[in-house]
Structure formats: structure tokens, C-alpha cells
C-alpha positions as CSV (number, residue, x, y, z in Angstrom):
1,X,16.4,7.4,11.2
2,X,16.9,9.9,7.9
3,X,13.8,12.3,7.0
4,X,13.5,10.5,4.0
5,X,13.5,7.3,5.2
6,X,10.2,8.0,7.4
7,X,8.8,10.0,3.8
8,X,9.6,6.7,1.7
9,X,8.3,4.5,4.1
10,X,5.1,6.9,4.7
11,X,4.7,6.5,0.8
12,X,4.9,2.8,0.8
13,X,2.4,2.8,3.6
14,X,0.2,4.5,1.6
15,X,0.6,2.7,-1.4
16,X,0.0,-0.7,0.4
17,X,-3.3,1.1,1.6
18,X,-4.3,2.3,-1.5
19,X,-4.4,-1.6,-3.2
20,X,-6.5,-2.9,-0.4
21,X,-9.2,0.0,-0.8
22,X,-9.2,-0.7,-4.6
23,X,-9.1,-5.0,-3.5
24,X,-12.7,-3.9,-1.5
25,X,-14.1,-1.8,-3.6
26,X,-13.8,-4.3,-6.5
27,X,-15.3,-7.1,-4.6
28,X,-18.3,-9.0,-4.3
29,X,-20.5,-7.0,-2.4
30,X,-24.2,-8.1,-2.1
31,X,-26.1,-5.4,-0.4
32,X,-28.3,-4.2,-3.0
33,X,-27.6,-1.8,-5.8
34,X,-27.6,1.4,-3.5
35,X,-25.4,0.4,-1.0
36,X,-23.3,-1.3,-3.3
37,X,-22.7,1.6,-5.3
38,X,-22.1,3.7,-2.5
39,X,-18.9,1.1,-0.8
40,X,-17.5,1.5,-4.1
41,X,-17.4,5.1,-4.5
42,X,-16.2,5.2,-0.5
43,X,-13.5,3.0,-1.0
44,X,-12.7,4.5,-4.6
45,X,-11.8,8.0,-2.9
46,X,-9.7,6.2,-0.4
47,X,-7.8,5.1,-3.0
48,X,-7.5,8.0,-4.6
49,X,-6.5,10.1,-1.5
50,X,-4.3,7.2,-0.2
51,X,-2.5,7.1,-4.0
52,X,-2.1,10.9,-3.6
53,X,-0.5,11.2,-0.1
54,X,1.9,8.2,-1.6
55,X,2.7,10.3,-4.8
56,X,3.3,13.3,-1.9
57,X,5.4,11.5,0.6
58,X,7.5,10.0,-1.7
59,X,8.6,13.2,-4.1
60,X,9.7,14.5,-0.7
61,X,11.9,11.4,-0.1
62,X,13.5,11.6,-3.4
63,X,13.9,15.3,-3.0
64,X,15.6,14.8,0.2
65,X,17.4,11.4,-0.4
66,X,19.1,9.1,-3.0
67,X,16.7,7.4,-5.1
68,X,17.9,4.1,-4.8
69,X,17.8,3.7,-1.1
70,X,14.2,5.9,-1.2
71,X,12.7,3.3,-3.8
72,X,14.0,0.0,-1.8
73,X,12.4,1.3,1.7
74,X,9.4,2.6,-0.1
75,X,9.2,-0.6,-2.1
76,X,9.8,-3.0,0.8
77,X,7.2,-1.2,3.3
78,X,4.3,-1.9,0.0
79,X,5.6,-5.2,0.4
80,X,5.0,-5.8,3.6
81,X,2.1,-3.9,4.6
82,X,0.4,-5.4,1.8
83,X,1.4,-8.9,2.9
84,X,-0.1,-8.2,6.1
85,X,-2.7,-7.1,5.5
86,X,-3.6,-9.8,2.9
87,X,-3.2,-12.0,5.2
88,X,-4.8,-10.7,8.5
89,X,-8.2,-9.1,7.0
90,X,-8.8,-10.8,3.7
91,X,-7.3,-14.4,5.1
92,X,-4.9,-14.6,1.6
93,X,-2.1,-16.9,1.5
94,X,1.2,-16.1,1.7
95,X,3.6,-18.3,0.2
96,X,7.2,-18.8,0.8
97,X,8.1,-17.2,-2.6
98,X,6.6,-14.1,-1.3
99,X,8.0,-14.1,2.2
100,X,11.5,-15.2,0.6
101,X,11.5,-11.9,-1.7
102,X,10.1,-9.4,1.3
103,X,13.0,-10.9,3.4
104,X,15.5,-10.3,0.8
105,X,14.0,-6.8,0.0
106,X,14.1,-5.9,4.0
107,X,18.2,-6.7,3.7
């Protein structure tokens, strides 16, 4: 596997991760205001160091590959990692519209 494959990937990674800490920050938590306040600021640097690390791995990809192949893998690991995720910890749906395009993007 290229060097900048594993970067891209490494950023789409990341960038998948980054959504689901800003999905549990912003939801429905009913501990009490304290607590409450404090999962969200947790969960809010997460995303901000997760959305950082993606912004890092992937200038390294495009610096050491060609942008279109370094924005599909990048693009297609969000995809699915975000899919799964979705589906295994917050129970979402995935519909066949969804898995269709992540197949097509994986090609």
C-alpha cells in the first residue's frame, strides 16, 4: 500500500470519528446540569483533536499523492467508518441508498 494511501485513509478515520464525538456531545443527555456540561466539553475536544489529526493526515496525503485518488480513499473510509459505527453504537439505519453509494465509492 502507498504512504499516502494509509495518510488518506488515517484522515478519513479521523474525520468519521470526529462526527460521532460531535453526534454525542449534541445529544440528549440527562445527568444533571454539571455532568452534562462536562460530556459535552469532553466530547467537544475530541472533536476538535480528532478534526485536527484529519486536517494533518490528510495535507500529508495530498503532499505525497494525487489528489484525486487521496480524496476518494479519504472520502470512502468517512463513509464507511461512519456507517459503522452508526450502525453498531448508536443502532441507526442503514439503507440501501447508502450502502449502494459506499459500494460504488469503495470501486
Amino acid at each position: 500500500m502507498s504512504t499516502f494511501v494509509a495518510f488518506a485513509a488515517l484522515a478519513g478515520l479521523c474525520g468519521a470519528l470526529s462526527g460521532f464525538a460531535v453526534k454525542i456531545a449534541m445529544s440528549g443527555w440527562t445527568l444533571g446540569p454539571l455532568p452534562v456540561v462536562a460530556v459535552f466539553a469532553i466530547f467537544m475536544a475530541l472533536n476538535a483533536a480528532l478534526t485536527g489529526q484529519m486536517w494533518r493526515y490528510y495535507l500529508k496525503a495530498l503532499s505525497l499523492g494525487p489528489t484525486p485518488a487521496t480524496m476518494m480513499t479519504s472520502t470512502a473510509v468517512n463513509m464507511t467508518v461512519s456507517a459503522a459505527v452508526g450502525a453498531l453504537v448508536l443502532g441507526e439505519h442503514i439503507g440501501i441508498q447508502y450502502a449502494a453509494g459506499a459500494a460504488l465509492m469503495a470501486i
